[in-house]
C-alpha positions as a LaTeX table, in Angstrom:
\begin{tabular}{lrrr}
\hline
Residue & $x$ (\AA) & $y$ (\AA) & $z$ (\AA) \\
\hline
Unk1 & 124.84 & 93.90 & 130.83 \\
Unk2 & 126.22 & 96.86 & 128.91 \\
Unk3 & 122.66 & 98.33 & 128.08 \\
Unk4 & 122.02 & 94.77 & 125.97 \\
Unk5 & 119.47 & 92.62 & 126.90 \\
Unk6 & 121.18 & 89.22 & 128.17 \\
Unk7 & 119.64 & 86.26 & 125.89 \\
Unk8 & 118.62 & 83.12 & 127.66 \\
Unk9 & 116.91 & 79.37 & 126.59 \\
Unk10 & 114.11 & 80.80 & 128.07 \\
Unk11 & 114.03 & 83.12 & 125.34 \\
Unk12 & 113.17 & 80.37 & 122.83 \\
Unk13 & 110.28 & 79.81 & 124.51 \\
Unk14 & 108.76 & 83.80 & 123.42 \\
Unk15 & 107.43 & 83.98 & 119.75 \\
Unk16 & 109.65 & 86.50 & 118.28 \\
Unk17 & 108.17 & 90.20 & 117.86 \\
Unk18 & 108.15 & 91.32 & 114.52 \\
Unk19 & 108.22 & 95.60 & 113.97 \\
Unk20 & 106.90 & 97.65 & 111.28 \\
Unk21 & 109.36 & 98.98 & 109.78 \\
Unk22 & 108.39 & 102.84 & 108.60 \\
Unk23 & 110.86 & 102.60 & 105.57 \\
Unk24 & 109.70 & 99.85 & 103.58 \\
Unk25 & 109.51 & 100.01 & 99.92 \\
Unk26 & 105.73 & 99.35 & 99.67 \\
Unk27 & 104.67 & 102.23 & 101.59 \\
Unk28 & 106.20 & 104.91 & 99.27 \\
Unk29 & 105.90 & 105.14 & 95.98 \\
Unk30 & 106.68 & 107.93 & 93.38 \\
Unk31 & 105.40 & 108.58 & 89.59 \\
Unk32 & 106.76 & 111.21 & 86.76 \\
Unk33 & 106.78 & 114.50 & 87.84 \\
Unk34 & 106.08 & 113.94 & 90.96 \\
Unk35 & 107.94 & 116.49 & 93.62 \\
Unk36 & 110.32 & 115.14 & 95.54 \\
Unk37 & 113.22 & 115.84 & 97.63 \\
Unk38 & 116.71 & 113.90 & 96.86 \\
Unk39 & 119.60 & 113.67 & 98.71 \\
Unk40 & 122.51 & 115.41 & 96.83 \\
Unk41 & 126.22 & 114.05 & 98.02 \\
Unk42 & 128.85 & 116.55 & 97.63 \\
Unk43 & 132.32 & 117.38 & 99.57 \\
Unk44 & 132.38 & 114.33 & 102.09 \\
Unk45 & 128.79 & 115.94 & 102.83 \\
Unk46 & 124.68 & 115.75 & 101.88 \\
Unk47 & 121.43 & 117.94 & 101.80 \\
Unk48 & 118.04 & 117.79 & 100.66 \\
Unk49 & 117.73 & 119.51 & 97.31 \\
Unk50 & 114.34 & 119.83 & 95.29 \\
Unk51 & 113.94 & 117.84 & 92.20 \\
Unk52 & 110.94 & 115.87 & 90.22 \\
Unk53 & 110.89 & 112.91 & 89.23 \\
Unk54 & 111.54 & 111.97 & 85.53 \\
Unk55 & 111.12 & 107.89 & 85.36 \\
Unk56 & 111.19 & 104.91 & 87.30 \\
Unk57 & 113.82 & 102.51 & 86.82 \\
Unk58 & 113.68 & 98.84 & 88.05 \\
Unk59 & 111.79 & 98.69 & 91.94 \\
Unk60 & 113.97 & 101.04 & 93.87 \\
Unk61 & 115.72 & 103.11 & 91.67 \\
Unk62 & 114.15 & 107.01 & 90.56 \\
Unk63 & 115.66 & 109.16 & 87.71 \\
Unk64 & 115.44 & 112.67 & 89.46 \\
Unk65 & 115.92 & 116.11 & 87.75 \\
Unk66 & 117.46 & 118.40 & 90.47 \\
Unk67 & 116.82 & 121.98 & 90.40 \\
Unk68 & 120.07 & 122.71 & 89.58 \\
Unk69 & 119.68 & 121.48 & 86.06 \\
Unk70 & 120.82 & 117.78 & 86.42 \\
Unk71 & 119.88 & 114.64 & 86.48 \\
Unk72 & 120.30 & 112.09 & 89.26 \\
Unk73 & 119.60 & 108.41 & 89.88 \\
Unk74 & 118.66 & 107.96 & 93.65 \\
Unk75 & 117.34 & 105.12 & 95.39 \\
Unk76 & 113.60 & 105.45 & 97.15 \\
Unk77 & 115.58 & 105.62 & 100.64 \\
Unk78 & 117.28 & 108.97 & 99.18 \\
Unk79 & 113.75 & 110.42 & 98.07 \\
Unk80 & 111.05 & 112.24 & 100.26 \\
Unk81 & 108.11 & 113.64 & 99.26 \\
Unk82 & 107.61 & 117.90 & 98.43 \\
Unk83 & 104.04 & 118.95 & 99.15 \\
Unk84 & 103.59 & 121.38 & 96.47 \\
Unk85 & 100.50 & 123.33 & 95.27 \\
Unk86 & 100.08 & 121.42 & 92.17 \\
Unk87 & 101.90 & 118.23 & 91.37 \\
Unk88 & 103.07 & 119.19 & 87.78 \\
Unk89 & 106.42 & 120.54 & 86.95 \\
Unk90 & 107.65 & 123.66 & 85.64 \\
Unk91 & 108.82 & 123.54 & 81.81 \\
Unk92 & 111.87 & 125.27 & 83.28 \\
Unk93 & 112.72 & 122.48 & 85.52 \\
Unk94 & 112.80 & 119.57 & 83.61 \\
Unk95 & 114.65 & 119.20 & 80.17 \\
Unk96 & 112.94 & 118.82 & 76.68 \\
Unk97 & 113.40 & 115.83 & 74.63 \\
Unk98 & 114.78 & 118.39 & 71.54 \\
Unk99 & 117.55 & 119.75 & 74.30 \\
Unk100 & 116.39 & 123.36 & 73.77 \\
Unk101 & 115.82 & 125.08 & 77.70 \\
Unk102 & 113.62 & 127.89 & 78.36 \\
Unk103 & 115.56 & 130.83 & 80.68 \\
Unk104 & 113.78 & 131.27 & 83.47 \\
Unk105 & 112.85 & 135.40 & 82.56 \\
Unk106 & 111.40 & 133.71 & 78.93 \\
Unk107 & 108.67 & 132.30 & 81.36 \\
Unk108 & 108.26 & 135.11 & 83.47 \\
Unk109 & 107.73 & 137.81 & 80.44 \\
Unk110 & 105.63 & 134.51 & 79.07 \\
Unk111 & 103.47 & 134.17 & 82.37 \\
Unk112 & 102.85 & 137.77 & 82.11 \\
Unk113 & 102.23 & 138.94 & 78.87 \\
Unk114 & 105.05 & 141.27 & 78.52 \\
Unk115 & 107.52 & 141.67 & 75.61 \\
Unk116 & 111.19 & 140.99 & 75.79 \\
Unk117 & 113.22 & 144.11 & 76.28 \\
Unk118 & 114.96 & 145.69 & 73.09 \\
Unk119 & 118.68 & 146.01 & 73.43 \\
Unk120 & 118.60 & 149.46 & 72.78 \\
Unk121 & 121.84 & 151.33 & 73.73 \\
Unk122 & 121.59 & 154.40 & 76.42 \\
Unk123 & 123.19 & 157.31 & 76.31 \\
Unk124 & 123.82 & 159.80 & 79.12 \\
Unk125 & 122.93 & 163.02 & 78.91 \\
Unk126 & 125.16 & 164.36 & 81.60 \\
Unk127 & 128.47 & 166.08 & 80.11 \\
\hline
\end{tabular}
């Protein structure tokens, strides 16, 4: 009736069917710096944003640092896995314990041996 199956005495008679359920707790688990994707709530809306994890608190419960340099406590249903290439964060991602953040470009000119540009003033030559 309706689309619902009708429930009868005869129904007591059936063991009861028991599902696996493909969300339980057990089956995922997630350690520091570990990528992840969190779910980010914002303007009566949500999406998937990129972050790593930072520490686990209590069973269900992840500090996350988002991409967007901040840090977010989700729960294990608001955290999917990131396949990544390696599984170990970028320095520029997560924050030091001193406070101090490396800029992106630091890394880059870092990562490839180059020199930070002088701030040397130009002139044009056209009068």
């Amino acid at each position: 009736m309706f689309g619902h199956k009708i429930r009868t005495s005869l129904d007591l008679l059936c063991p009861p069917t028991i599902k696996p359920s493909d969300d339980h707790q057990g089956s995922r688990t997630f350690g520091k710096g570990d990528l992840v994707y969190t779910k980010v709530h914002s303007s009566n809306s949500w999406r998937w944003a990129p972050a790593v994890v930072l520490e686990r608190i209590g069973n269900v419960m992840f500090n996350v640092w988002v991409e967007d340099r901040r840090m977010l406590r989700s729960h294990i249903n608001q955290l999917r896995s990131r396949a990544g290439a390696d599984n170990t964060p970028r320095p520029s991602t997560i924050p030091s314990k001193a406070g101090k953040h490396q800029l992106p470009l630091d890394i880059l000119l870092q990562e490839c041996n180059l020199h930070q540009p002088s701030h040397a003033v130009v002139t044009s030559s056209c009068l």
